[in-house]
C-alpha positions as CSV (number, residue, x, y, z in Angstrom):
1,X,53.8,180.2,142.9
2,X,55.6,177.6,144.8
3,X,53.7,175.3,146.7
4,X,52.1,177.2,149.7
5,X,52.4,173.6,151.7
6,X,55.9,174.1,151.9
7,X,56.1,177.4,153.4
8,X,53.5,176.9,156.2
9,X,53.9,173.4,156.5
10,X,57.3,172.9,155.7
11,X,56.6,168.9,156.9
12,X,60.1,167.7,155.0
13,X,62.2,170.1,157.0
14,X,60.0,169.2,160.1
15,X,61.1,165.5,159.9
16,X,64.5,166.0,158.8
17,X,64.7,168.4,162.1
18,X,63.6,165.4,164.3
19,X,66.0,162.5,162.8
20,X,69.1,165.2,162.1
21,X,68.1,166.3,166.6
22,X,68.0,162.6,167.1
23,X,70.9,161.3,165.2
24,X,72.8,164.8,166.7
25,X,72.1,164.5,170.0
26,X,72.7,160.6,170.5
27,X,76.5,161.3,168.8
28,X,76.9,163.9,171.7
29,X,75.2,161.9,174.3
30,X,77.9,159.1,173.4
31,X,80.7,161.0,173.3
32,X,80.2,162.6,176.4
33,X,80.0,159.2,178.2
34,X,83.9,158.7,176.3
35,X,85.0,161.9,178.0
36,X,83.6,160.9,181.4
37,X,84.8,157.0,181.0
38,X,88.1,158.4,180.7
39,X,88.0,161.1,183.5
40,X,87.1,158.1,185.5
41,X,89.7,155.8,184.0
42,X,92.6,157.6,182.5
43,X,94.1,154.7,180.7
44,X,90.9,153.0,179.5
45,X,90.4,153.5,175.6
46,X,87.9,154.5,174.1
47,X,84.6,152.3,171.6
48,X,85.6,154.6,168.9
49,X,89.4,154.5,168.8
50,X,89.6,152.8,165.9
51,X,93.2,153.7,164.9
52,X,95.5,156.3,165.1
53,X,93.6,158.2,162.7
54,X,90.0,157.1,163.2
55,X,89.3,158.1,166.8
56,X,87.6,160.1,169.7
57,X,90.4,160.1,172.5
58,X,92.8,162.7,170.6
59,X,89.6,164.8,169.8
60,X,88.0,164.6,173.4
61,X,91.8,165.4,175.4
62,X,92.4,168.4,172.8
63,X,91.7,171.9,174.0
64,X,89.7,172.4,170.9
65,X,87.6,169.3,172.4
66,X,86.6,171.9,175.3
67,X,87.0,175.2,173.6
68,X,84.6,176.7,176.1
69,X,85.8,175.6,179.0
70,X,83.7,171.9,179.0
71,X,83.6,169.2,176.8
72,X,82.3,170.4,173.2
73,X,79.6,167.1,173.2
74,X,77.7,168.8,176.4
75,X,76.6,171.9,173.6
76,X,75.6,169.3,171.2
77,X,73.4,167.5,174.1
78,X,71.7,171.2,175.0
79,X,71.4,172.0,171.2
80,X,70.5,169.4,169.4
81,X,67.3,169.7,171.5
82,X,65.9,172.6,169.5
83,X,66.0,171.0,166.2
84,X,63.6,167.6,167.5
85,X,61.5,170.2,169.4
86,X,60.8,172.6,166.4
87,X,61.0,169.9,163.8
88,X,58.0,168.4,166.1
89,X,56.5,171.2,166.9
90,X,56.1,172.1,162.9
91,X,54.7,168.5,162.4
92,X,52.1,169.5,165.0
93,X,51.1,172.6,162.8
94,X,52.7,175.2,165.2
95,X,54.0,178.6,163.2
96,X,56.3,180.9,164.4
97,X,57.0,183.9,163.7
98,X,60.1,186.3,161.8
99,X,61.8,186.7,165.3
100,X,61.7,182.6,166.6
101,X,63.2,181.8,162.8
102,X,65.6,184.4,162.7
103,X,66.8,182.9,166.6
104,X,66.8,179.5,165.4
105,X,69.1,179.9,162.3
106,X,71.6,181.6,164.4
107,X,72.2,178.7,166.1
108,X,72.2,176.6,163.3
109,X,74.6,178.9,161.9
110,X,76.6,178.7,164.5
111,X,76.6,174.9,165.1
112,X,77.8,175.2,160.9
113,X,80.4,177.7,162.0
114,X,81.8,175.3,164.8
115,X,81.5,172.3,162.7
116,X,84.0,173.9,160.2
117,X,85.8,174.9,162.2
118,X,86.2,171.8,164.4
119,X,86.9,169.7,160.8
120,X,89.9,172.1,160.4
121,X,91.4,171.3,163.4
122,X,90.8,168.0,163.4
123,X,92.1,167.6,159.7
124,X,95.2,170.1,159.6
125,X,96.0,170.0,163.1
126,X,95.5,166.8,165.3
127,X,95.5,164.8,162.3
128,X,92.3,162.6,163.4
129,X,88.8,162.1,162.6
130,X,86.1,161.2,165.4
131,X,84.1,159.1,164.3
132,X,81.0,160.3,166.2
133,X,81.8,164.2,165.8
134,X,81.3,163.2,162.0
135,X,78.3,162.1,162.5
136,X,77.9,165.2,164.0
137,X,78.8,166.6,161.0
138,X,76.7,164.7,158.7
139,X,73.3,166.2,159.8
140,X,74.5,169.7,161.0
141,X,75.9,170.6,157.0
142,X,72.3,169.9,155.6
143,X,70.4,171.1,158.4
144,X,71.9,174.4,158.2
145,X,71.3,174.6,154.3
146,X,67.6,173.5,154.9
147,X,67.2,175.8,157.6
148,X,68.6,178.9,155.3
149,X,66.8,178.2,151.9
150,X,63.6,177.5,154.7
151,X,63.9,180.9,155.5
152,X,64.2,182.8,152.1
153,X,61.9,180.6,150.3
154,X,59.0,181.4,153.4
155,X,59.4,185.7,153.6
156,X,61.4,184.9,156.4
157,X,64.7,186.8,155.3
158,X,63.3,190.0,153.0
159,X,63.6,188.8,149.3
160,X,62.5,189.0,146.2
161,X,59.6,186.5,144.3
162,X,62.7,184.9,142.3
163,X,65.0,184.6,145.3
164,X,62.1,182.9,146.9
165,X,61.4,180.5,144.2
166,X,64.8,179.9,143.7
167,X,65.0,179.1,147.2
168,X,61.8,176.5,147.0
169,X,63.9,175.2,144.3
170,X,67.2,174.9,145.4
171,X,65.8,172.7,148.8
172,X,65.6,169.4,147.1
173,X,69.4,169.5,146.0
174,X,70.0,169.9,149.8
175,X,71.2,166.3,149.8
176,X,73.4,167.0,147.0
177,X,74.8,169.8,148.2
178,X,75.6,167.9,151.6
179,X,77.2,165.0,149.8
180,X,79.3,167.0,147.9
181,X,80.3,168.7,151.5
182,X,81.2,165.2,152.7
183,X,83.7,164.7,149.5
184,X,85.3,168.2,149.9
185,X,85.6,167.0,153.6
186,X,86.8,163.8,152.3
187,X,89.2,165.0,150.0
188,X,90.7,167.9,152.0
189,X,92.0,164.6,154.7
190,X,92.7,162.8,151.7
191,X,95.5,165.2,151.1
192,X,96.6,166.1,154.4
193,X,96.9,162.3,155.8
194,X,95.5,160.2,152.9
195,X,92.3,159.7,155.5
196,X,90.2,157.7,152.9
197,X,92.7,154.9,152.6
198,X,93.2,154.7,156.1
199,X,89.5,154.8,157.2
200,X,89.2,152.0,154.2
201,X,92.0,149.8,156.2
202,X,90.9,150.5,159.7
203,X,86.9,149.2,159.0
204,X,87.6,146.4,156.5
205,X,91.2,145.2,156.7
């Protein structure tokens, strides 16, 4: 049987909840103060225009920047919320039940669906990378496979005993999995606008 602590306890996924919220919601929190620097001075550029490849300007003025009708960075400052509180919450011994989880992944897996599809856009149509939306998308990739193999391997998603323990298994190549994310990622802008020697040039000349 896998290790009961990690299904009631799950006290990894609790503290990688807390840093990923953190580390989420302080990337939003600073891109938001980008957009509204430059609402208030139109010609001012931004901390993290780097280059003409590595920066948040073209991101932030793009309508894919406010899909919804305001900037994208205000979601990530309402949403990354849920991940510090529930991540605390679990470190405090709370449980919750099939219904809470079930809410919780869905908006995990739809900050993972946004993410991909903002990493598209950014790659094969404004031909930039932000540097704080991917910092953004350094934590949400792993926190949405944690959240998912958190859910089979706890009875949370109907399953059988080897799905489960395959599950309880699979969560400690989470970081794996996410670095390999990062090189497909990587890779894909490597090919569309040789991003990696770029990004190489812009930080170290």
């Amino acid at each position: 049987m896998p290790d009961q602590q990690t299904h009631t306890r799950p006290n990894g996924l609790a503290l990688w909840l807390v840093v990923a919220g953190v580390i989420g919601w302080w990337a939003a929190f600073a891109l938001t103060i980008e957009k509204l620097e430059k609402l208030a001075n139109p010609d001012a550029i931004a901390s993290c225009d780097l280059s003409v490849l590595v920066q948040c300007t073209a991101n932030l003025d793009s309508w894919q920047g406010s899909v919804f009708g305001f900037p994208n960075p205000i979601l990530g400052i309402a949403g990354w919320i849920a991940p510090i509180v529930v991540g605390m919450a679990l470190l405090a011994r709370a449980r919750f039940t099939r219904w809470f989880w079930w809410c919780f992944w869905a908006g995990i897996a739809f900050a993972f669906g946004f993410v991909i599809w903002l990493i598209s856009q950014s790659i094969y149509d404004l031909h930039t990378l932000c540097p704080w939306c991917m910092v953004t998308w350094s934590v949400t990739i792993p926190t949405f496979y944690a959240v998912t193999l958190h859910l089979l391997r706890s009875g949370q998603v109907p399953a059988s005993e080897r799905v489960r323990h395959a599950a309880d298994r699979l969560m400690a190549w989470v970081p794996l999995a996410a670095i390999l994310s990062y090189a497909v990622i990587l890779l894909l802008a490597q090919l569309e606008m040789n991003a990696v020697v770029n990004i190489w040039q812009t930080l170290f000349g």
